[in-house]
Structure formats: structure tokens, C-alpha cells
N, C-alpha and C positions, 0 to 999 in steps of 0.2 A: 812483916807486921803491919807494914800502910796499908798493904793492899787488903785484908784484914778490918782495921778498921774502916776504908771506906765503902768494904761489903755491907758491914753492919750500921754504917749510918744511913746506906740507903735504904736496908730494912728496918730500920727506926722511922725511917721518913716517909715510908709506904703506910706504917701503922698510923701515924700522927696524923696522915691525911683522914683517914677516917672520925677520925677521934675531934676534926675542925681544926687543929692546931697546925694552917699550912705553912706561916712565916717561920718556923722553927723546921716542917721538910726543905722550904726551899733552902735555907740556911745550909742545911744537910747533905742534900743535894747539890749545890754549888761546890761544898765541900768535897765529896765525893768525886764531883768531874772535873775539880782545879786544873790536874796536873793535865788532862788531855784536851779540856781547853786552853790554857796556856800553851803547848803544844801547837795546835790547829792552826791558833790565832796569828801565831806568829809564821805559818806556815808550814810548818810540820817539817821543821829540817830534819832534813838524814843524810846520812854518811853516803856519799855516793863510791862506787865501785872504785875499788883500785885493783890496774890492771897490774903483774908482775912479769916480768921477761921481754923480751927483743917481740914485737909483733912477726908472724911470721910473712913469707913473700906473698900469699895468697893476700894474708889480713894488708900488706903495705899497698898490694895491686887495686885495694878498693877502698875510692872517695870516698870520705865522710861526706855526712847527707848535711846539704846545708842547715842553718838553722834559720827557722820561722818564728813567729811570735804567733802563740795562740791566745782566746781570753780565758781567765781564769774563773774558773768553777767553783765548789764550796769544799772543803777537805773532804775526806769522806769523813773522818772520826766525826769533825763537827756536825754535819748532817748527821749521823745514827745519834748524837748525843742531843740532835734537834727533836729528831722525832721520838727519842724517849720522852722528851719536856713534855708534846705533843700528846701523847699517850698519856701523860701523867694528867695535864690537862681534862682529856676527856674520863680519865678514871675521880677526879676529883667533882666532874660534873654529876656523875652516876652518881654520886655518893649525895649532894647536897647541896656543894659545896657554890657560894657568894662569890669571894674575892682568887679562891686560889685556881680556879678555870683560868680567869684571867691573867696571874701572875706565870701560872706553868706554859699559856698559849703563848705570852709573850715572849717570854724567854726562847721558848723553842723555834717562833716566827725569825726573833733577832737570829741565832742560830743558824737557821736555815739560808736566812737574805744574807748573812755577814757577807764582805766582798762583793754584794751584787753594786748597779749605781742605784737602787732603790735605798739601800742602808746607806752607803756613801754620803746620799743627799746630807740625809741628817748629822752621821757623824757622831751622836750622842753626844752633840755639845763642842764646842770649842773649850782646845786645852787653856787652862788659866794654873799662872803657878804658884804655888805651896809655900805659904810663908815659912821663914828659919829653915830653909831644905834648900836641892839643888832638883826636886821633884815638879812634874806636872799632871795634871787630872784634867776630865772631861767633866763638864760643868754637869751633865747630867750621869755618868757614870761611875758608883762609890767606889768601887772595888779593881779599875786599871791604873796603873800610875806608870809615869815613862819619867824619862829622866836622858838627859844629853850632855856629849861628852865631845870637846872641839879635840881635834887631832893636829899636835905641832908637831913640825916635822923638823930635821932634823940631819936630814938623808934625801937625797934623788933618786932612790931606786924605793918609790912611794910604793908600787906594786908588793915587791919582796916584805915590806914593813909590814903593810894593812892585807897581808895574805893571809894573817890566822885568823882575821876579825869574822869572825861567823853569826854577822848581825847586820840589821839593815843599816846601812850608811847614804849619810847624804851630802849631796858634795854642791856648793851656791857658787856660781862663776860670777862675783862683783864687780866693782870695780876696781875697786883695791886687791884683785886675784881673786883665786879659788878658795874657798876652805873645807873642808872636811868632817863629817859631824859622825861621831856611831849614836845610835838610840837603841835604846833598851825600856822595855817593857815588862812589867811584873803584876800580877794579880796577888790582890792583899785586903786584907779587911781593917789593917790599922796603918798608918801612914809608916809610924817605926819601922815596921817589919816589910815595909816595900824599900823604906829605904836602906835598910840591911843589906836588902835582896840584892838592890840593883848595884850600890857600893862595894858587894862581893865579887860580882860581875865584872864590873870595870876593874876592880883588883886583879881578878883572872885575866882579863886582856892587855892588860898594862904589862903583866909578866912576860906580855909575846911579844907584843910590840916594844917596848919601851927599849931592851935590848938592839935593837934594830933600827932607830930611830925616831920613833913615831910615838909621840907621847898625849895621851889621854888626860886634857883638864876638864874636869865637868864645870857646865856653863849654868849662869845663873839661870832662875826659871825665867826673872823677867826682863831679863834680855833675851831669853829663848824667845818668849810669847813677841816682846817687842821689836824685833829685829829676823830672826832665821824664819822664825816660821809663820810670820807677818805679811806675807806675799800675797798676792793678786795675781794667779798663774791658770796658763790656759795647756791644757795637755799638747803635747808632740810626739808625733808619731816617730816612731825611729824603723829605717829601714830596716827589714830583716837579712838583706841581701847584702853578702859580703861582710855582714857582722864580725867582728868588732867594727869596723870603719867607720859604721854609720856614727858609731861615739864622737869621731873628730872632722863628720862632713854636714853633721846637721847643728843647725844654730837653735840653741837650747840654753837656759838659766840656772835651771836648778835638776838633778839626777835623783831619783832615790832607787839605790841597789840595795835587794835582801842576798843576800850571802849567804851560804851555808857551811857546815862541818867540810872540813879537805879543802879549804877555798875557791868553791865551786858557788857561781853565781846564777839563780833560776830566773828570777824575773827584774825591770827596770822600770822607769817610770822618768819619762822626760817633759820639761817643762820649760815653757817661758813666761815673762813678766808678761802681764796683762798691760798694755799701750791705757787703757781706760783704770786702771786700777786703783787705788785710794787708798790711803793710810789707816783707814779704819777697820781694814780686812781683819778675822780673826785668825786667831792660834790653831796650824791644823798642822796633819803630816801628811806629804801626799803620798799618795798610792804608787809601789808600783804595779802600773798597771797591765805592762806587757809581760807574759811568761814565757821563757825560750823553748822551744819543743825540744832543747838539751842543754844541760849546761853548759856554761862557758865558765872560764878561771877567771878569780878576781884581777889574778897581776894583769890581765888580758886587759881590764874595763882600764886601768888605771895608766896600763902601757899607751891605749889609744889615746886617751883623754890626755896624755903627757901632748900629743902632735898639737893640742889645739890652745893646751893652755901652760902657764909658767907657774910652776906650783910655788907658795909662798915661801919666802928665805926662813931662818931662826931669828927669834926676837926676843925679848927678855922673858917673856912666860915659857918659850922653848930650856933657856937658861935656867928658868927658876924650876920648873919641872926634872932636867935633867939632875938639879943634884937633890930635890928631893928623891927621885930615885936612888941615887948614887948613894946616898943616907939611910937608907930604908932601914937599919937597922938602931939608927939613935933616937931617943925621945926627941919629942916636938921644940920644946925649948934650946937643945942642940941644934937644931935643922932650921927655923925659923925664929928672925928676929924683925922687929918692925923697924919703920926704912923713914918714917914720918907720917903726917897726918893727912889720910884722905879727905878729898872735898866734899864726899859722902857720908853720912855720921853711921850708913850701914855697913861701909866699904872698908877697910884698911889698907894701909902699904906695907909689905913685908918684902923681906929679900931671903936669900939661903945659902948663906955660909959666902958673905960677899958679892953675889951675882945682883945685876942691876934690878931697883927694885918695880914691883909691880902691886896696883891696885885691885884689889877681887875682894867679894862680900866674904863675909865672916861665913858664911854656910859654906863658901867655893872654898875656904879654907879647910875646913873640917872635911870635909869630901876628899880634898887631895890630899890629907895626911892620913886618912883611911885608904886611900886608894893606895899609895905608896907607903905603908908601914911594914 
């Protein structure tokens, strides 16, 4: 029945263009291509091949081909869903048409550029965050929301944990150690219903991880903006040669791994602090911007990264998350009692069911009892 309906709204939205009424096709049209831009954007993960059985001596007798880093190109869906924009464009110009040449050329141009460093540049904005939520937006983009979720851990075998995570992650080598961030991204036209979205989201990934030590608390927005994604970072290159290694021989600050379904990871994106950098830098997410010409495994990224760095011990939000999970089936007022008065009038202190207490905004509350119910 979707697919259905977004037949017929792009044939409502072909008519409407005639008729001058284009902010109601493009509306239409958006609709219509959500689900395969959403898709594209996030890189079009897929299930990569599983092989079954003992390799035989011929297949054991032949080296894998090393792996290379190539740069990355436009999806293809997103490109054909570009130049339908494109076409719609020039069919709205035939007809008459003032603003919506305009509106359909741009869409298709963003479209086409996404991923290149010509769209990079701009970025549509620096993320800023969403009051009373644990969400972020691009100042000039109504309709993407992201939203960040820090990873306690809980366990040393980090690999086997954040192996189902089939999302980009980003991992800050500070000073006070590493930390670990998943991000998730959702297209929405009302702020509720992104953060529905991505709150489902994290609920599904908490279910894999959480068992296994690795627990998902979503982070406020604006210590996201203020803090993780506040950086002043110059890209690094990472050797292709001998990959994984180059994970724990090159001096880098901050990763960002896209990850896919089977815990196979396509592309990375390595970075260091800018020596010149400033605290005024805006709210962004970086790129990854090297793509492997083959997968490699998540546990692989996190096995090497183990050589170079000491991942954080458990702290009282590791505490307090584990037995919200361990709870998940009592109401809130069972599982969460306040601990005293935070020194923030936005903030609270709560604890769960005796575990030492911790401070976090009233929204990172509501998040984590959604994530864990």
C-alpha cells in the first residue's frame, strides 16, 4: 500500500505543477522519495554476502586483495532521484513556471553534489540543538534531524559489543581517554515524529548491545553542539596498506566509522585537532571520507584501536544505565528516584534502584526511559 500511495502522490504532483501549485508537488514529491533518500544518504547500507562452508584449498591458496581507499562518488539512487528533480525542473519551466524551476533545480543540484567537497563546504548549516529533546538540526535544513547516543561500556571485548551497531559511530581520543558516540539520522517534517524515529532506533540498538556490555545514553544536544562536535579538525589520511593497522600507527583525534548490516564497515574518516583551532568552531559531523574498496569488520576497527588506546573503565551513568535496563519492564517511578538537587535548574540527579547518583537534563531522562522500557 506505500508504495501505492507514493505512486499517486507523485502523480498528483506532476498535475499540480501545471496548475502553478508547486510548494504542494514539492511537498509531494519529498514524500514520495523519503524512504530512498533517507536510504542514499546515509549511504545505502546493505547486507553484505555471507559466505557458508569451510573455503575450499584452491579459494585458501588465493591472497585476499589488499584493501585501498578510493573517493567516494554520489549513490547511484541519489543521483537518478537527482535528475528526476532535474527534469521536473525543466518540465516546470515549459509550463510557466516563476519559483518552482528554481526550487526543483535546487533540490536536484543538492542531490547530485551531496558527498562531493563543493556541498561539504556549506554543509547546510551548522547543527544547533532542539530545545526540550535530545535532537539536533542544521540551521538551514527543516527536514534532517540527528540525534547522539555516548556508548558506556562495561566490557573489554568493545569489538564483540558495538558489532551489531549498523550506524555511523564516532569515537574522540581525549584526554580523559576515548569515548564512543553512535549517531543517527532521520528525515521528518515534525520534530515529534523524528524523535519517535530515532528513540526507536536506539531502543533497537540497546537490545544488542546492552546485553553485552555496551550501553547507549543519548547525549544532551547541547553538550553535543558544545563539546563532541565542537572541534577544529584538519583531515588524516590513513594508510591503506596493511589496514587495519594504520588504525593504531597513525596519530589521529577523532574517527568517524559508517558501519553496516553484518558488521561490516565501508568507509572512515580520520582526524586531528587543528594546533590553530578556536572555541568558536561550529557544530558539525565529519565525513567519512575514505571508502574501503572492501569491507572490513567492525570488531577489526575496534580490535586495532584497542593497541593504541585504553578504553574507558564503568562509572556511575555505566551503573545507572545497566539497571535501567535490567528494569525495563517496571514503570518509571520503580526504576527512578531523585538522588538531590542539581546545580542546573534544567538538570536533575537521579539514581536506580540505589546505584550512585547521576546528573543528566530532564529530556536525557525521558530518552533513556524510552530507550530502556
Amino acid at each position: 500500500m506505500g508504495w501505492k500511495l507514493k505512486a499517486l502522490a507523485i502523480l498528483v504532483g506532476l498535475m499540480l505543477i501545471s496548475l502553478g501549485a508547486w510548494p504542494l508537488s514539492a511537498i509531494l514529491f519529498l514524500y514520495a522519495f523519503s524512504g530512498l533518500l533517507l536510504r542514499s544518504l546515509r549511504g545505502g547500507r546493505r547486507s553484505a554476502p555471507v559466505v557458508v562452508g569451510a573455503p575450499t584449498a584452491q579459494q585458501g591458496a588465493q591472497a585476499a586483495p589488499p584493501v585501498s581507499f578510493k573517493g567516494r562518488g554520489g549513490h547511484p539512487v541519489r543521483r537518478i532521484v537527482g535528475l528526476v528533480f532535474l527534469g521536473l525542473s525543466a518540465v516546470a519551466f515549459t509550463k510557466g513556471g516563476t519559483f518552482s524551476p528554481l526550487v526543483f533545480g535546487g533540490v536536484g543540484a543538492v542531490l547530485l553534489l551531496w558527498g562531493t567537497p563543493l556541498i561539504r563546504l556549506g554543509s547546510l548549516g551548522s547543527l544547533r540543538p532542539v530545545n526540550e529533546s535530545t535532537l539536533l538540526r542544521r540551521s538551514l535544513d527543516p527536514i534532517h534531524w540527528f540525534a547522539l547516543a555516548e556508548v558506556k561500556l562495561a566490557t573489554r571485548q568493545v569489538g564483540k559489543a558495538l558489532g551489531g551497531i549498523d550506524e555511523t559511530l564516532l569515537v574522540t581520543l581525549g584526554n580523559d581517554g576515548p569515548s564512543i558516540f553512535v549517531v543517527l539520522e532521520a528525515i521528518s517534517l515534525t520534530m515529534g515524529g523524528a524523535e519517535e524515529s530515532l528513540l526507536s532506533r536506539f531502543r533497537e540498538l540497546a537490545r544488542i548491545s546492552a546485553p553485552l556490555g555496551a550501553y547507549l545514553m543519548p547525549v544532551d544536544p547541547r553538550k553535543a553542539v558544545g563539546g563532541v562536535l565542537r572541534l577544529s579538525l584538519e583531515p588524516v589520511n590513513l594508510d591503506p596498506k596493511g589496514w587495519p593497522s594504520s588504525l593504531s600507527t597513525t596519530d589521529y583525534d577523532f574517527l568517524t566509522v559508517e558501519a553496516s548490516r553484518g558488521g561490516f564497515v565501508h568507509s572512515v574518516g580520520a582526524y586531528r585537532r587543528s594546533p590553530d583551532g578556536s572555541d568558536d568552531s561550529k557544530g558539525n559531523l565529519p565525513a567519512a571520507r575514505q571508502t574501503l574498496s572492501r569491507p572490513s569488520l567492525l570488531w577489526e576497527v575496534f580490535q586495532e584501536m584497542g593497541k593504541k588506546v585504553q578504553w574507558q573503565k564503568p562509572d556511575g551513568y555505566t551503573t545507572f544505565l545497566a539497571s535501567m535496563f535490567a528494569t525495563g519492564g517496571e514503570t518509571i517511578g520503580e526504576r527512578v528516584s531523585e538522588a538531590g538537587t542539581a546545580g542546573d535548574p534544567r538538570e536533575v540527579l537521579v539514581q536506580s534502584l540505589g546505584t550512585p547518583a547521576v546528573q543528566m537534563s530532564r529530556a536525557q531522562l525521558r530518552a533513556i526511559a524510552k530507550v530502556y522500557s
